[in-house]
N, C-alpha and C positions, 0 to 999 in steps of 0.2 A: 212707944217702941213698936216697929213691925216687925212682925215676922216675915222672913223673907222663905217662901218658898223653895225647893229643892229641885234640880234638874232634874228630869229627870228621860227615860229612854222607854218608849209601850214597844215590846217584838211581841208581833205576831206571826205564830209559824201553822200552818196547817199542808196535809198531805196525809197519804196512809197513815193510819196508826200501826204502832210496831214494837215491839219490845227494843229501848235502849235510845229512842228519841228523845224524851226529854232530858234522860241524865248526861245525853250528848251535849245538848245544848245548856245542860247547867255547869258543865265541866268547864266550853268557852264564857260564860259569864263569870266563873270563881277565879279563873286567870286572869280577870279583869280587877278586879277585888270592889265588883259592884255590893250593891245591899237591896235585896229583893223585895219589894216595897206592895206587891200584890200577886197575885197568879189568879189568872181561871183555866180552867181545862175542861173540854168538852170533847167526846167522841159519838159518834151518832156514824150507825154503816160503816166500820173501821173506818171515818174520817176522823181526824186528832185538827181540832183548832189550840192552839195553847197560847194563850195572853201573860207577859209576864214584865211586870211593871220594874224598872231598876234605877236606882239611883246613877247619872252618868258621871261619868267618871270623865276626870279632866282632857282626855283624850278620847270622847266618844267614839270621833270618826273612825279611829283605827279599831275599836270595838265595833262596831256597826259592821265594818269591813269581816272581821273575825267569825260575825255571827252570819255573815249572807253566805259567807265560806262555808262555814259546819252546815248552813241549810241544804245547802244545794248540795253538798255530799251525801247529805241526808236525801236527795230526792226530795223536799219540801218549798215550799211558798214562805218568803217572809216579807214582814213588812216592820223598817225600825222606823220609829215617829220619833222626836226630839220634842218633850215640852216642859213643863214647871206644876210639879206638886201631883200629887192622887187623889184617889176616889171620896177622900174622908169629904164632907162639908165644914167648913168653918163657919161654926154658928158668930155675928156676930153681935153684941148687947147696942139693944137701943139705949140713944142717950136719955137720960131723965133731966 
């Protein structure tokens, strides 16, 4: 049996940091009824990079659309990726 892999959607948003950015942007992903699958968050010089890994949802593209929308209200850069599964490794067993 395989496991098949999860779609999934990387947004990366970076721009000033600021009080109410990110729970902006989690506000258009809960309306999505995504599942958060990773985050990093970095600021260095009030610049905010924020990585945030999501499970897509059977209509990404109108998500995708959703979130370039809140960015750019935001004054922010984003960037959405479309690809299959996260950061974990899957170890797997040699055959014996």
């Amino acid at each position: 049996m395989t496991d098949q892999l999860p779609e999934t959607l990387l947004i990366t948003l970076s721009g000033k940091d600021r009080p109410g950015v990110t729970s902006t942007i989690f506000a258009t992903l809960s309306r999505a009824g995504v599942e958060v699958v990773d985050i990093e968050q970095i600021v260095l010089r009030g610049r905010l990079i924020l990585g945030v890994l999501v499970t897509a949802p059977r209509d990404w593209k109108k998500l995708s659309a959703a979130v370039v929308e809140t960015a750019q209200a935001l004054d922010m850069t984003v960037d959405v990726e479309r690809g299959v599964g996260d950061n974990r490794s899957r170890a797997v067993a040699a055959p014996t």
